[in-house]
DOKOL-759870 format. One record per atom (N, C-alpha, C, O): residue number from 1; chain; atom name; z, y, x. Coordinates in Angstrom, 3 decimals, padded with zeros to 6 digits. Layout:
# residues N
+-----+-------+------+----------+----------+----------+
!  nr ! kette ! atom !       c3 !       c2 !       c1 !
+-----+-------+------+----------+----------+----------+
! NUM !     A !   CA !        Z !        Y !        X !
...
+-----+-------+------+----------+----------+----------+
//
This chain:
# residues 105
+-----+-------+------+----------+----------+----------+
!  nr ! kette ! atom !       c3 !       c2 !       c1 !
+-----+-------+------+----------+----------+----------+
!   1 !     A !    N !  000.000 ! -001.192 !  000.820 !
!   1 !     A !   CA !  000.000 !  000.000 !  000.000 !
!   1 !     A !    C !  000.000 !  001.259 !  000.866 !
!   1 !     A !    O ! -000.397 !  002.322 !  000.388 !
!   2 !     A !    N !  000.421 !  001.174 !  002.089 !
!   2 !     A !   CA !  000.672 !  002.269 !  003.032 !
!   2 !     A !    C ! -000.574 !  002.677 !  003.238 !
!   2 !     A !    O ! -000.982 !  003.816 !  003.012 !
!   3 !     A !    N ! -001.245 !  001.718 !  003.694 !
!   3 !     A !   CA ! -003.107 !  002.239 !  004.765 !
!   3 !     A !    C ! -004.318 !  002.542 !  003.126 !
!   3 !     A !    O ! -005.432 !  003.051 !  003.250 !
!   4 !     A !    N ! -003.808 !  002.149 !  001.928 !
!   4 !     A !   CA ! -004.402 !  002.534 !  000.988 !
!   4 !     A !    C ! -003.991 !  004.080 !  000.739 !
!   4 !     A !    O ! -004.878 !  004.932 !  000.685 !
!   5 !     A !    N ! -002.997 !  004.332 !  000.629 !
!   5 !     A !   CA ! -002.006 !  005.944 !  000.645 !
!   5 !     A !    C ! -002.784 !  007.128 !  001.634 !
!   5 !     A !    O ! -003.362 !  008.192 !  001.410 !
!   6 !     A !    N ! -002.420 !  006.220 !  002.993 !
!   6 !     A !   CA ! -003.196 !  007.338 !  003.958 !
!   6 !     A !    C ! -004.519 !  007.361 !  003.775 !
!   6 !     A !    O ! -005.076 !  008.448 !  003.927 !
!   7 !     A !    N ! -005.317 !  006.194 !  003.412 !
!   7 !     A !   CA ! -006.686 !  006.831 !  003.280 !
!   7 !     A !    C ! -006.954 !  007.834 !  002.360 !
!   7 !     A !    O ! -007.651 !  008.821 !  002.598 !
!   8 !     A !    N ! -006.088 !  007.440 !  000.711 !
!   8 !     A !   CA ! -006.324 !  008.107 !  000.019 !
!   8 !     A !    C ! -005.894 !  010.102 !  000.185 !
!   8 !     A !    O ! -006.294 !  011.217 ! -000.152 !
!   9 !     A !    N ! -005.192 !  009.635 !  000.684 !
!   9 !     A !   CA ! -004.820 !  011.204 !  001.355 !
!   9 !     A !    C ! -005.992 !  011.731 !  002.514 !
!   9 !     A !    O ! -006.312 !  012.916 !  002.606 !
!  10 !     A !    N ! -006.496 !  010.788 !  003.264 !
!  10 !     A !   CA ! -007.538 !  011.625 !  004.631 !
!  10 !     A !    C ! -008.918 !  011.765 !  003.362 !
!  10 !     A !    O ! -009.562 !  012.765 !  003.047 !
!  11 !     A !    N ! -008.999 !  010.596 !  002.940 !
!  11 !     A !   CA ! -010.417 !  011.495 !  002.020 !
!  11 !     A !    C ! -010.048 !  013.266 !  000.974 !
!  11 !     A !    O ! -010.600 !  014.329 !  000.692 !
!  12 !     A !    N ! -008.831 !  012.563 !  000.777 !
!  12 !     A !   CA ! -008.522 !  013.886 !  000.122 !
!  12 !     A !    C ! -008.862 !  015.013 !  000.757 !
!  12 !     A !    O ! -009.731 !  015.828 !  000.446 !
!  13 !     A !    N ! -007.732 !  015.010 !  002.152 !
!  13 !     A !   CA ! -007.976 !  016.222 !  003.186 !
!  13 !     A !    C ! -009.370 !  016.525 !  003.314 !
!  13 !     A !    O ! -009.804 !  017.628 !  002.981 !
!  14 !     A !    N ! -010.227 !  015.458 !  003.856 !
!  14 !     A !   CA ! -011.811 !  015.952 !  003.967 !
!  14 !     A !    C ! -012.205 !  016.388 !  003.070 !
!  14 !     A !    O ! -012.667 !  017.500 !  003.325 !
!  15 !     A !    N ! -012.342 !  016.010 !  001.611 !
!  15 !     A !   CA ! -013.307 !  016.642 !  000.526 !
!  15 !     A !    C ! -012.611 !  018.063 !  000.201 !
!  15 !     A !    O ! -013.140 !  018.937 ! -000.486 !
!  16 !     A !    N ! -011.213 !  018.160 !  000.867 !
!  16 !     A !   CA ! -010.696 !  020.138 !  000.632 !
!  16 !     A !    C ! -011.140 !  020.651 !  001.174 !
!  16 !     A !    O ! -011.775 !  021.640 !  000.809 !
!  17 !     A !    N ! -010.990 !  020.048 !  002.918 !
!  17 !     A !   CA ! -011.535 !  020.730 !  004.091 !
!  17 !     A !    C ! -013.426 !  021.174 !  004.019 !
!  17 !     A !    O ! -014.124 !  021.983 !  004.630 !
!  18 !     A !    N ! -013.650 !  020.297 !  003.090 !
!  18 !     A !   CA ! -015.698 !  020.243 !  003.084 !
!  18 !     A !    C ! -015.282 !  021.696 !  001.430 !
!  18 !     A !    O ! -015.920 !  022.747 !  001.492 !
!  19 !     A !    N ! -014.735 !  021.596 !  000.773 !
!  19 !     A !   CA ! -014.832 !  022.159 ! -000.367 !
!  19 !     A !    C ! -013.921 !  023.984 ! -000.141 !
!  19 !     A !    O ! -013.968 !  024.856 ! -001.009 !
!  20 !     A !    N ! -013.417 !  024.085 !  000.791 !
!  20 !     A !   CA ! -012.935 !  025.235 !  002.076 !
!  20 !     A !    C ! -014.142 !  026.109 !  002.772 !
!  20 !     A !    O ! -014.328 !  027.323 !  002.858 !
!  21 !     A !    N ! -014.802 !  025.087 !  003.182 !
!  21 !     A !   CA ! -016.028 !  025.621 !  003.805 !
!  21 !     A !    C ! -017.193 !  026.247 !  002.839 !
!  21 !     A !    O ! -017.887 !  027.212 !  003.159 !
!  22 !     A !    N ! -017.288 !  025.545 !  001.628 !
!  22 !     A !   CA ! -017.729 !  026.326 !  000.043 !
!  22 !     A !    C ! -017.282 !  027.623 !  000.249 !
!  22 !     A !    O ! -017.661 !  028.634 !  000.840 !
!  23 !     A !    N ! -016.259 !  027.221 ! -000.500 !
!  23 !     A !   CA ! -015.330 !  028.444 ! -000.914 !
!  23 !     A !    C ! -015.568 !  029.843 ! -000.271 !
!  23 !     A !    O ! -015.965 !  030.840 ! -000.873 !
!  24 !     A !    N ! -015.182 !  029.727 !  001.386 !
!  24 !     A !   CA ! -014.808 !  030.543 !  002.124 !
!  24 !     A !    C ! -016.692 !  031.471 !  002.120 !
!  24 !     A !    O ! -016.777 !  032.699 !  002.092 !
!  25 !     A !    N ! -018.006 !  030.502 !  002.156 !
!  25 !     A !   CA ! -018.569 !  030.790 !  002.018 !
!  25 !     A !    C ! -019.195 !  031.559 !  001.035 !
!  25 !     A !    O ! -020.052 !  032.394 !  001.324 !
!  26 !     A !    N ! -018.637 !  031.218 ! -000.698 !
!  26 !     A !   CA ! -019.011 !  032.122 ! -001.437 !
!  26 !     A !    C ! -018.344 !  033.326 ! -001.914 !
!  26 !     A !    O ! -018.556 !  034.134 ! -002.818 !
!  27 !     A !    N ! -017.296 !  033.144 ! -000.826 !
!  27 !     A !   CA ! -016.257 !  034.477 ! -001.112 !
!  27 !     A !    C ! -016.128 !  034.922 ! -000.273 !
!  27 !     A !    O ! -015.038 !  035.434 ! -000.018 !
!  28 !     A !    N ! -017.535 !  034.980 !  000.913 !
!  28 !     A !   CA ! -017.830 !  036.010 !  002.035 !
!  28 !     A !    C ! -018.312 !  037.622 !  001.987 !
!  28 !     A !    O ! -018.199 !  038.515 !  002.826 !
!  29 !     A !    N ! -018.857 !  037.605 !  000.736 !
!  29 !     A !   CA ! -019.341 !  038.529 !  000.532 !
!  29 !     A !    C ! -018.660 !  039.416 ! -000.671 !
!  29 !     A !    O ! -019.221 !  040.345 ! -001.252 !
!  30 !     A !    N ! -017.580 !  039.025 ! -000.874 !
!  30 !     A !   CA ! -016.533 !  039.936 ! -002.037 !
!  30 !     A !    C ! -015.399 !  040.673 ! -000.601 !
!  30 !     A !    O ! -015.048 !  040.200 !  000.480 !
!  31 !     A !    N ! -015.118 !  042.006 ! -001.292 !
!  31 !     A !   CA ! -013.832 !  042.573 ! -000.914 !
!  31 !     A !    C ! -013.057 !  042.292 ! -000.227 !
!  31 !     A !    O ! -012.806 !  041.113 ! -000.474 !
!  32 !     A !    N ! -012.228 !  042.759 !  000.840 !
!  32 !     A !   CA ! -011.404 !  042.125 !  001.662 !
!  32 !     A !    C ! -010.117 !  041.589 !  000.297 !
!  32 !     A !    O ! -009.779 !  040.416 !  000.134 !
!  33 !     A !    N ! -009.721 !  042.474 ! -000.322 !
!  33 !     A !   CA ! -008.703 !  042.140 ! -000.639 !
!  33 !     A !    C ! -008.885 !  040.409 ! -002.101 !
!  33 !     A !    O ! -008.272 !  039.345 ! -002.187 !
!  34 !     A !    N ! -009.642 !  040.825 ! -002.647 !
!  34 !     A !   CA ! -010.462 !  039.610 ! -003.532 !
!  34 !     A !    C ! -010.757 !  038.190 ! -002.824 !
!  34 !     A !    O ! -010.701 !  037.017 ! -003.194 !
!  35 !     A !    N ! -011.096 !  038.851 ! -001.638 !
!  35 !     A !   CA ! -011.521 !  037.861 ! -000.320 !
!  35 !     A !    C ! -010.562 !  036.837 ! -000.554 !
!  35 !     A !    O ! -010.725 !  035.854 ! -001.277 !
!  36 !     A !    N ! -009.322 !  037.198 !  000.255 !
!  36 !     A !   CA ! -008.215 !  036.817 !  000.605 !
!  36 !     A !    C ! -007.467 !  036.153 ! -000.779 !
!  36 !     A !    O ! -007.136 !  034.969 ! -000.835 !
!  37 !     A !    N ! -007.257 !  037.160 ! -001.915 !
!  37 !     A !   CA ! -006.696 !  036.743 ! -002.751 !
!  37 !     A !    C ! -007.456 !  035.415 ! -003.010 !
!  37 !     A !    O ! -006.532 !  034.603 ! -002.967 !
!  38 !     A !    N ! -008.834 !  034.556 ! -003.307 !
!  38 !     A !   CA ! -009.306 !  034.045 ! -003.945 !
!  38 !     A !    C ! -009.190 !  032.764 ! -002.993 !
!  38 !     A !    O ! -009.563 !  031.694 ! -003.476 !
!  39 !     A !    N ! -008.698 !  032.780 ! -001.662 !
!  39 !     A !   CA ! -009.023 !  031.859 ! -000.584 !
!  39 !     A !    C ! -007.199 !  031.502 ! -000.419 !
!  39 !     A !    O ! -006.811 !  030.369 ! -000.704 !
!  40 !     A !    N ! -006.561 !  032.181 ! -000.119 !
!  40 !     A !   CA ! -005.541 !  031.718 ! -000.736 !
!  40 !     A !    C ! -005.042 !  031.078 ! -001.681 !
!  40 !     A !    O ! -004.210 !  030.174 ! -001.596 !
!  41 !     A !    N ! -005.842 !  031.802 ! -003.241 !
!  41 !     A !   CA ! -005.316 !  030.571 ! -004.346 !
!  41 !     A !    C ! -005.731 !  029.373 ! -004.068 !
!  41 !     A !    O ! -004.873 !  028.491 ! -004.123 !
!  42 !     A !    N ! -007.363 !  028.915 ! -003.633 !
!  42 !     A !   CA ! -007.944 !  027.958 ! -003.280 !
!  42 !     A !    C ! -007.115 !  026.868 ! -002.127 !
!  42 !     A !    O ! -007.438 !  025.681 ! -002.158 !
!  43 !     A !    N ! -006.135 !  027.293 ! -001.208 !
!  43 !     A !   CA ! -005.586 !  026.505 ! -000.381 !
!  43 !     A !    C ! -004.576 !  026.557 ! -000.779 !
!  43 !     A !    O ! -004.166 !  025.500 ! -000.299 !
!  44 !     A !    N ! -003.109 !  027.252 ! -001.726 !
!  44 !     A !   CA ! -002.569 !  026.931 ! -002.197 !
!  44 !     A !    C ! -002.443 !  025.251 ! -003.543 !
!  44 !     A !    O ! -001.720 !  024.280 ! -003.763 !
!  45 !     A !    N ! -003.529 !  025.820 ! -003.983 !
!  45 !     A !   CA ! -003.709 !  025.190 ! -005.221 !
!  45 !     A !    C ! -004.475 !  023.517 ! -004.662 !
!  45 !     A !    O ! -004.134 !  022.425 ! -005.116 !
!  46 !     A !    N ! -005.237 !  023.680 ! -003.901 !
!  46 !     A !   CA ! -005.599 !  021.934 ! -003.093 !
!  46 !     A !    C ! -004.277 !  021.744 ! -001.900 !
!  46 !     A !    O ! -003.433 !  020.996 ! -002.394 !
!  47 !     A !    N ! -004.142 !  021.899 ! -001.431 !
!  47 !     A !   CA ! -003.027 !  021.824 ! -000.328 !
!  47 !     A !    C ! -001.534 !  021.969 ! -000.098 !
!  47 !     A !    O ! -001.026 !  021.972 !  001.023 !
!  48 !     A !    N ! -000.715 !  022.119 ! -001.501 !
!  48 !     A !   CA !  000.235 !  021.936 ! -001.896 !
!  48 !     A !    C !  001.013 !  020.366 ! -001.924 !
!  48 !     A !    O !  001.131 !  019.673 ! -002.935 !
!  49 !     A !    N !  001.317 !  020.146 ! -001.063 !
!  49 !     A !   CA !  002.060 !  018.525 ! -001.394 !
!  49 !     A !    C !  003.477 !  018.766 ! -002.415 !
!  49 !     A !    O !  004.282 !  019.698 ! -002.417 !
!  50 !     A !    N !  003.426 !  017.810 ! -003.067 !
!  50 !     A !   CA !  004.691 !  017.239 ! -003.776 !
!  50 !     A !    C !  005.665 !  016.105 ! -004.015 !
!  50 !     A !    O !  005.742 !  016.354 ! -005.218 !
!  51 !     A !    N !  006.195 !  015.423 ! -003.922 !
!  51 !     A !   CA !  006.694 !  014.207 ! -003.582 !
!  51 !     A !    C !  007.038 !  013.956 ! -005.541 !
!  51 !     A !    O !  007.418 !  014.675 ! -006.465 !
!  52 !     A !    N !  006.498 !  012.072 ! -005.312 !
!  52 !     A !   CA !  006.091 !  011.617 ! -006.632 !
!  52 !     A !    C !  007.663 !  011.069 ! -006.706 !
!  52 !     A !    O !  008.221 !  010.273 ! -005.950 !
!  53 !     A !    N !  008.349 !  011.978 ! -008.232 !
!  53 !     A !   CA !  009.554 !  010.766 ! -008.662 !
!  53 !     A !    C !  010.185 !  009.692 ! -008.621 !
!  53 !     A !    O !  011.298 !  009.431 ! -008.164 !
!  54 !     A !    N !  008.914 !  008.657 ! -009.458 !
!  54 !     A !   CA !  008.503 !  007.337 ! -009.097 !
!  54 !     A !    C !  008.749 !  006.575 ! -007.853 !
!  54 !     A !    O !  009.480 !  005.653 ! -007.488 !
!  55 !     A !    N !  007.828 !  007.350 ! -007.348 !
!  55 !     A !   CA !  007.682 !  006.725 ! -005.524 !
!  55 !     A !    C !  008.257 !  007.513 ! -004.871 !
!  55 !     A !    O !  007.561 !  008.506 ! -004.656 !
!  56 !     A !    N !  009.295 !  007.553 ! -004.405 !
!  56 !     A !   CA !  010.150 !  008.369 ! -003.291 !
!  56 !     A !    C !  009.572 !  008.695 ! -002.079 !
!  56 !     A !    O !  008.643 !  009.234 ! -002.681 !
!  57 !     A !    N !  009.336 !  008.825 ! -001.165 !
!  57 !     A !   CA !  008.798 !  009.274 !  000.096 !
!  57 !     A !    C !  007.132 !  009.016 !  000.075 !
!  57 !     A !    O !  006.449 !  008.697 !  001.048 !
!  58 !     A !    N !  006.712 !  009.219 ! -001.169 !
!  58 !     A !   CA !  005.304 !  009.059 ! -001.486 !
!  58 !     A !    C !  005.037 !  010.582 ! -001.741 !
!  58 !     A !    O !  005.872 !  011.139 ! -002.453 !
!  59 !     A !    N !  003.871 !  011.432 ! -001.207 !
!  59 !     A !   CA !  003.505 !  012.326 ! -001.893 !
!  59 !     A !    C !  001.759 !  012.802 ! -002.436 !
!  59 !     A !    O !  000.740 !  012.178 ! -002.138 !
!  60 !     A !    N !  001.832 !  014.042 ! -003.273 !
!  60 !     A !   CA !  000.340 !  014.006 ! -004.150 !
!  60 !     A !    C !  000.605 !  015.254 ! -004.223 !
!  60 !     A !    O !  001.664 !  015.881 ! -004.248 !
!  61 !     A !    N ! -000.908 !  015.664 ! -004.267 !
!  61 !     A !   CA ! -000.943 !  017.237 ! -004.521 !
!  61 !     A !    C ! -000.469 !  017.834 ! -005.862 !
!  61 !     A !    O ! -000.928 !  017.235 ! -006.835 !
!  62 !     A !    N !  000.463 !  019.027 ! -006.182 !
!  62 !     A !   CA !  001.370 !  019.655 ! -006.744 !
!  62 !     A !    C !  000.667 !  019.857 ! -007.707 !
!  62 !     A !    O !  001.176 !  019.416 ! -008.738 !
!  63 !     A !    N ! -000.469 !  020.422 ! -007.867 !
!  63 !     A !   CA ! -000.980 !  020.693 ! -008.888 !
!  63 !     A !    C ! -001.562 !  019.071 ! -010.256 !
!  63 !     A !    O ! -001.545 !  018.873 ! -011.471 !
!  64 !     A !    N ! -001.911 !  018.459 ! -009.212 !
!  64 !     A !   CA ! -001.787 !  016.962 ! -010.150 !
!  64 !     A !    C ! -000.853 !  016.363 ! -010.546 !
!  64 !     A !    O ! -000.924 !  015.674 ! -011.563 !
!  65 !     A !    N !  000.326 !  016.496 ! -009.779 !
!  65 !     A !   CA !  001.923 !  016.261 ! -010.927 !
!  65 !     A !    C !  001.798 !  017.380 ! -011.500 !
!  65 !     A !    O !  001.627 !  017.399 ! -010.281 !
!  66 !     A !    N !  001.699 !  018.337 ! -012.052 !
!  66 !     A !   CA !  002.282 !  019.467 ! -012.603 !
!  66 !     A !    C !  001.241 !  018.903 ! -014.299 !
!  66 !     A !    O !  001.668 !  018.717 ! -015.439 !
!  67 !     A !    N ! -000.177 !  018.787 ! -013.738 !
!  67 !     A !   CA ! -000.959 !  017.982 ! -014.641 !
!  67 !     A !    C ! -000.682 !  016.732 ! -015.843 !
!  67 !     A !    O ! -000.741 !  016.668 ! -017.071 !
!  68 !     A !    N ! -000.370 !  015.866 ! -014.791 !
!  68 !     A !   CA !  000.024 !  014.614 ! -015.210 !
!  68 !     A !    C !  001.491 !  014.913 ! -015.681 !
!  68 !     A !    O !  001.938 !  014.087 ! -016.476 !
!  69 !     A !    N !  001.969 !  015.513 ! -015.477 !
!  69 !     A !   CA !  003.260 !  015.770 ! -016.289 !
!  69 !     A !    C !  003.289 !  016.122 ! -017.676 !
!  69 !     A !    O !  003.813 !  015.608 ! -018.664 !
!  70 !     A !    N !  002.523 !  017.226 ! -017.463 !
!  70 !     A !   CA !  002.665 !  018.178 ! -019.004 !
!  70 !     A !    C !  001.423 !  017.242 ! -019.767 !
!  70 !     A !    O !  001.205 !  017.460 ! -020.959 !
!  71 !     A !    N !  000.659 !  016.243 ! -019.070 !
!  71 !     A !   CA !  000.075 !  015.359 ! -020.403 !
!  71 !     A !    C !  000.689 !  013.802 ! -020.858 !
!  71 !     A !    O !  000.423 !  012.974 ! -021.729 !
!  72 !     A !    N !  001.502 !  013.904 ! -019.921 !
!  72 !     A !   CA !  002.566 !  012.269 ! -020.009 !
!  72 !     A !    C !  003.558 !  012.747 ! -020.559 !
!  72 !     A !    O !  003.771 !  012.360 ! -021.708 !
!  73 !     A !    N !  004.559 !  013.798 ! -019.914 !
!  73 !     A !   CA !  005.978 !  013.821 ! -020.066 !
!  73 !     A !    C !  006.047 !  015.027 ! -021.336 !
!  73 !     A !    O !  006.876 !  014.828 ! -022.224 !
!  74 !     A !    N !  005.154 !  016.299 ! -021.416 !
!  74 !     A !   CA !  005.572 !  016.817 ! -022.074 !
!  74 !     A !    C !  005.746 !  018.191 ! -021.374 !
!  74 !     A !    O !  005.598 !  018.157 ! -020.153 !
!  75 !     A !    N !  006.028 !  019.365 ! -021.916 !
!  75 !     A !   CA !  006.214 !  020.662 ! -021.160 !
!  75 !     A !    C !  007.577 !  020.760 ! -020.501 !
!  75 !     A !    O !  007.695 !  021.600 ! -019.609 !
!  76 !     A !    N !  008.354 !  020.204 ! -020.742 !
!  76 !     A !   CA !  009.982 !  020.085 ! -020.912 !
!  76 !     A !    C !  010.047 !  019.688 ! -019.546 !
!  76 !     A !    O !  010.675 !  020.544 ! -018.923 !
!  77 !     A !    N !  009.613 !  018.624 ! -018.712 !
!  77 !     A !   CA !  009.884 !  017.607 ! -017.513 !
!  77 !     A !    C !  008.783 !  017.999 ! -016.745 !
!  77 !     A !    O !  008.235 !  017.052 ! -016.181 !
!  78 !     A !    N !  008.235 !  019.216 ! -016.526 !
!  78 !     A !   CA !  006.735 !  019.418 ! -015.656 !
!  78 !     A !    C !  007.635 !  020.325 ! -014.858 !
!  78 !     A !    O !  008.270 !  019.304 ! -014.591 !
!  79 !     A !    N !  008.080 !  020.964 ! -014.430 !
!  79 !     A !   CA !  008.839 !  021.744 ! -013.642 !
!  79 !     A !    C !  008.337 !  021.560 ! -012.636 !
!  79 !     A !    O !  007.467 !  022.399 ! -012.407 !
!  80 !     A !    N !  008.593 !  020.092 ! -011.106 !
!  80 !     A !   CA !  008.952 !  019.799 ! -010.684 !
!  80 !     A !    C !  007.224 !  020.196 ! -009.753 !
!  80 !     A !    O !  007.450 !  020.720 ! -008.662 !
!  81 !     A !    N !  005.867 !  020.034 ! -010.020 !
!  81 !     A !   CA !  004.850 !  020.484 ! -009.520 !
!  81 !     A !    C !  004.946 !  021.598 ! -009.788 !
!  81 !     A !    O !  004.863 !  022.329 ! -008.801 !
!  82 !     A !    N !  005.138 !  022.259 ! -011.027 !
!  82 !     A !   CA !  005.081 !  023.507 ! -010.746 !
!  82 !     A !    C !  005.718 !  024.558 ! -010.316 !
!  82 !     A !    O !  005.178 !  025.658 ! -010.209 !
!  83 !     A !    N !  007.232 !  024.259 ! -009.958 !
!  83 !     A !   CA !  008.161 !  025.233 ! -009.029 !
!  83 !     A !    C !  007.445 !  025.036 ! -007.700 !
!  83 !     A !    O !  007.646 !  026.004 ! -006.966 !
!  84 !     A !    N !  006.704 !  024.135 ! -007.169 !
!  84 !     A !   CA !  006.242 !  023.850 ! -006.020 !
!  84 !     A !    C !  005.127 !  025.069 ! -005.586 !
!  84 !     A !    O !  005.166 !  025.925 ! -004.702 !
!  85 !     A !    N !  003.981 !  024.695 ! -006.769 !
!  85 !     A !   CA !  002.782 !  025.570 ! -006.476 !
!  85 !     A !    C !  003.548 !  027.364 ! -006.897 !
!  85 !     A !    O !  003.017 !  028.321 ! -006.334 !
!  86 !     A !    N !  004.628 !  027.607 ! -007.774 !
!  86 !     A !   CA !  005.363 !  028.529 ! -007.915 !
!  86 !     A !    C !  005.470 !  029.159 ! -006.357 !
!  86 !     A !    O !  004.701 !  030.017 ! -005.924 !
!  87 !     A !    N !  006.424 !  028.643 ! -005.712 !
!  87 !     A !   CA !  006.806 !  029.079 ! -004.500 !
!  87 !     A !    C !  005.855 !  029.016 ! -003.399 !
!  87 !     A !    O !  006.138 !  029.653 ! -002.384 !
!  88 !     A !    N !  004.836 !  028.388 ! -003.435 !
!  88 !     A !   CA !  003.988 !  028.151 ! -002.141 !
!  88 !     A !    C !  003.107 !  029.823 ! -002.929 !
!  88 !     A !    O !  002.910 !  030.750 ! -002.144 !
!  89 !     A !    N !  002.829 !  029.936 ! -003.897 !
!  89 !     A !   CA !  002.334 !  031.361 ! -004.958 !
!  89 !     A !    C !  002.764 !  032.735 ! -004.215 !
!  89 !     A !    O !  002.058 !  033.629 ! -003.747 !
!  90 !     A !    N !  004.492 !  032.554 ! -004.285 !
!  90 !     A !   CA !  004.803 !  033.359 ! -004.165 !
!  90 !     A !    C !  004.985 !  033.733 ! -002.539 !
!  90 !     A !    O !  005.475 !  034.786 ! -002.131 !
!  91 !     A !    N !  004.537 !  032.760 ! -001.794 !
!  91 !     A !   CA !  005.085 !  033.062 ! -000.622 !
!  91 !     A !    C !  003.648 !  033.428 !  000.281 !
!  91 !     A !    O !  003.672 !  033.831 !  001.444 !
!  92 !     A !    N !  002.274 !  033.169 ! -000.612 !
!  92 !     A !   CA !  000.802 !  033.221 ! -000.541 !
!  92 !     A !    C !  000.752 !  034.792 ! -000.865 !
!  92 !     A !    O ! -000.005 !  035.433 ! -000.136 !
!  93 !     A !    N !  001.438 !  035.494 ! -001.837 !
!  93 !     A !   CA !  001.379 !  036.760 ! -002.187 !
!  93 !     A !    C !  001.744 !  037.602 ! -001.014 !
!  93 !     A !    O !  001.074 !  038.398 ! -000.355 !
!  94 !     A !    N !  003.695 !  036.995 ! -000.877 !
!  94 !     A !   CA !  004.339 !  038.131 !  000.122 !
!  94 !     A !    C !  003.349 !  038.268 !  001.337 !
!  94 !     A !    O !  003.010 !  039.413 !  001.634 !
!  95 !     A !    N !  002.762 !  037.023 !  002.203 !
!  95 !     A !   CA !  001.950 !  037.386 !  003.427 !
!  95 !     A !    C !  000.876 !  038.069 !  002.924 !
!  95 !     A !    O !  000.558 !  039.021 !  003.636 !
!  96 !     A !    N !  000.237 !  037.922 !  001.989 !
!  96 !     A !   CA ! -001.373 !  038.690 !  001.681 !
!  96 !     A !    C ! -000.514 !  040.083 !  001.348 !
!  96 !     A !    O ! -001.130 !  041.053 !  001.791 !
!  97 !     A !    N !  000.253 !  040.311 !  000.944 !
!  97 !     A !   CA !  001.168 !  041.761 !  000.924 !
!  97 !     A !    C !  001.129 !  042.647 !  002.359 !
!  97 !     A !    O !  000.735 !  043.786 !  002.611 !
!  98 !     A !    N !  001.626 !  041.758 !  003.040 !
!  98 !     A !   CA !  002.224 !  042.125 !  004.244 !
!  98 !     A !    C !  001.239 !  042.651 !  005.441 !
!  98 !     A !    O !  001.299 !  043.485 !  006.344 !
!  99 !     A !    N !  000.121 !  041.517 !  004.849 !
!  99 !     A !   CA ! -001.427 !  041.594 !  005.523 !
!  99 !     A !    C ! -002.220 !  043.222 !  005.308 !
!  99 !     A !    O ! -002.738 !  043.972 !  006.136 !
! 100 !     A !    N ! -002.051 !  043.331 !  003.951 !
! 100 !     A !   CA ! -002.709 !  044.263 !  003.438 !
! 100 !     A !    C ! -001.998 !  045.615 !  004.319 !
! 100 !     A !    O ! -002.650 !  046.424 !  004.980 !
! 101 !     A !    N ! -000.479 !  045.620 !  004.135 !
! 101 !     A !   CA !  000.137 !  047.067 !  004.487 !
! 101 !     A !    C !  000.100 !  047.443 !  006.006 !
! 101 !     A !    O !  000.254 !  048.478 !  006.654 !
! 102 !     A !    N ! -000.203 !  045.985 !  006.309 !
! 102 !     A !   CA ! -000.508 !  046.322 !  008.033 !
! 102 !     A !    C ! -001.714 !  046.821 !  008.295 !
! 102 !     A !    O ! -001.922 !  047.778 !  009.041 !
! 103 !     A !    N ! -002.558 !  046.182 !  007.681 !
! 103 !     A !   CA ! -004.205 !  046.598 !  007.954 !
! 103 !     A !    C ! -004.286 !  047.834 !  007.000 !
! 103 !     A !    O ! -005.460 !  048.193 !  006.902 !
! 104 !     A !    N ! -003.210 !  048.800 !  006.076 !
! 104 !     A !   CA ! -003.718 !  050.093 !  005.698 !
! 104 !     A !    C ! -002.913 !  051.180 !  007.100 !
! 104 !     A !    O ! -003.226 !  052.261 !  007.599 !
! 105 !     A !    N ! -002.145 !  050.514 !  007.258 !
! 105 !     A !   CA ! -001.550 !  051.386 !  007.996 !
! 105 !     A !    C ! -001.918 !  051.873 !  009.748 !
! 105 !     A !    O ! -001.238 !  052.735 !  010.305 !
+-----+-------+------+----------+----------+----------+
//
């Protein structure tokens, strides 16, 4: 179950890392600040790990528990992906903040 896990995780990584190189490409030509904002959500939102309930020292990207939650469990028990992508959010903002006031200043 282990070498099934890691593969399933390295294809993962590659098809973000190939779907990154998209991204970054069609949001070359927008605004610095749009730029950034839109490339950030994009690596927040694929690249968020979360560790599965179920499986203890198993983990899956945050945004697919947060998914699979609120269509299995209900709105009530989804928390747990989404305080994740919450805080990785908020902590994607403060640096693109921080980015911005340096580069006006």
């Amino acid at each position: 179950m282990i070498n099934d896990y890691l593969l399933a995780w390295l294809i993962y990584l590659v098809a973000g890392c190939l779907m990154a190189v998209v991204v970054w490409r069609v949001t070359s030509r927008a605004s610095y600040s749009w730029r950034a904002l839109f490339r950030g959500t994009y690596l927040v939102i694929t690249f968020t790990p979360w560790v599965l309930i179920d499986y203890p020292g198993f983990y899956a990207p945050a945004f697919i528990i947060l998914i699979m939650d609120l269509l299995l469990k209900g709105s009530g028990n989804s928390l747990a992906g989404g305080l994740a992508l919450l805080g990785s959010f908020t902590f994607m903002l403060i640096f693109l903040s921080f980015r911005a006031f340096r580069k006006s200043s």
